[in-house]
C-alpha positions as CSV (number, residue, x, y, z in Angstrom):
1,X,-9.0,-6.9,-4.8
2,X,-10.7,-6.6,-1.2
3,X,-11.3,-4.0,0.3
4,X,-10.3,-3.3,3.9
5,X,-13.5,-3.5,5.3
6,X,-14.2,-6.6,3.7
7,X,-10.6,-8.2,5.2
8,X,-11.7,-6.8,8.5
9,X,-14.9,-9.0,8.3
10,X,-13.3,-11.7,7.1
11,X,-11.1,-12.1,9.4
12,X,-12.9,-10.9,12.5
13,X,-15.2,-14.4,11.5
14,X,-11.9,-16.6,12.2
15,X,-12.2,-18.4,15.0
16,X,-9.7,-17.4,17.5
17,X,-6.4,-19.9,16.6
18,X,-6.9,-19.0,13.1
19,X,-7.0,-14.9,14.2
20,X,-3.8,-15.9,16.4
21,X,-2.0,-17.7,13.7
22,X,-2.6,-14.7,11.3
23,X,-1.3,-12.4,13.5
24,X,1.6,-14.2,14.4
25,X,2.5,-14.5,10.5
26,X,1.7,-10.5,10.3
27,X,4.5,-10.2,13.3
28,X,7.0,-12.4,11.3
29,X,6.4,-10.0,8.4
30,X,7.1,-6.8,9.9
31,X,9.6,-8.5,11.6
32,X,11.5,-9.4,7.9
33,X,10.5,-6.1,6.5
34,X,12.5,-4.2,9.6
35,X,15.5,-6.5,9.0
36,X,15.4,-5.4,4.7
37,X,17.4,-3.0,4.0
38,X,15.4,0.5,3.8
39,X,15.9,1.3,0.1
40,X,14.9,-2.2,-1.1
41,X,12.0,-2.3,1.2
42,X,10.8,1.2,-0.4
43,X,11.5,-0.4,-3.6
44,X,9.7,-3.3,-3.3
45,X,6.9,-1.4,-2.4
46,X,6.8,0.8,-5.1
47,X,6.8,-2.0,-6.9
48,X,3.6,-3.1,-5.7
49,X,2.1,0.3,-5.7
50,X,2.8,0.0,-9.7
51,X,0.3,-3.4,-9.9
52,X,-2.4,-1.6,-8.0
53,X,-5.1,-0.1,-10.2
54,X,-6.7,2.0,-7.6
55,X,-3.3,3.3,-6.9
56,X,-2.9,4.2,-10.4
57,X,-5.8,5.7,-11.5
58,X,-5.4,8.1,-8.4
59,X,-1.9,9.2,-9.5
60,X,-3.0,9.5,-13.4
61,X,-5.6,11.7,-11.7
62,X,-3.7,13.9,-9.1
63,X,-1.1,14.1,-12.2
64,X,-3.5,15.4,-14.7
65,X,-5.2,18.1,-12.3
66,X,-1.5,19.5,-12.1
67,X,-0.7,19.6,-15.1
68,X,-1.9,22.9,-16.1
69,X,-0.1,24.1,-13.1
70,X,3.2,22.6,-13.7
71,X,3.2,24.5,-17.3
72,X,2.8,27.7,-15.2
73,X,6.2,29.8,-14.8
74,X,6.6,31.2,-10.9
75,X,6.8,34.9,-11.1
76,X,10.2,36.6,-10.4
């Protein structure tokens, strides 16, 4: 997986048809995605978000500090 800085370089070393032709491809994307139904384009991104090991290993974490708070009762 790449990160975003290292897409960013990458791509600001296309010359400029090839940076043209990717954004014209990005457009038709977001074009699609607008067009999808909401709910399945939240799916389909959750979806995604469950292949991504950084995104993972941040929930696991964020779940696990919270954990000692969730077994805490709220006072009447």
């Amino acid at each position: 997986m790449q990160s975003i800085d290292e897409l960013a370089r990458v791509i600001t070393e296309l010359d400029a048809s090839d940076q043209q032709a990717l954004l014209d491809k990005v457009a038709q994307l977001n074009i699609h995605r607008a067009q999808d139904n909401g709910a399945d384009a939240r799916f389909q991104v959750m979806q995604e978000a469950m292949k991504d090991e950084v995104f993972m290993a941040d929930l696991r974490e964020v779940m696990e500090d919270f954990s000692h708070v969730d077994a805490e009762e709220t006072p009447a």
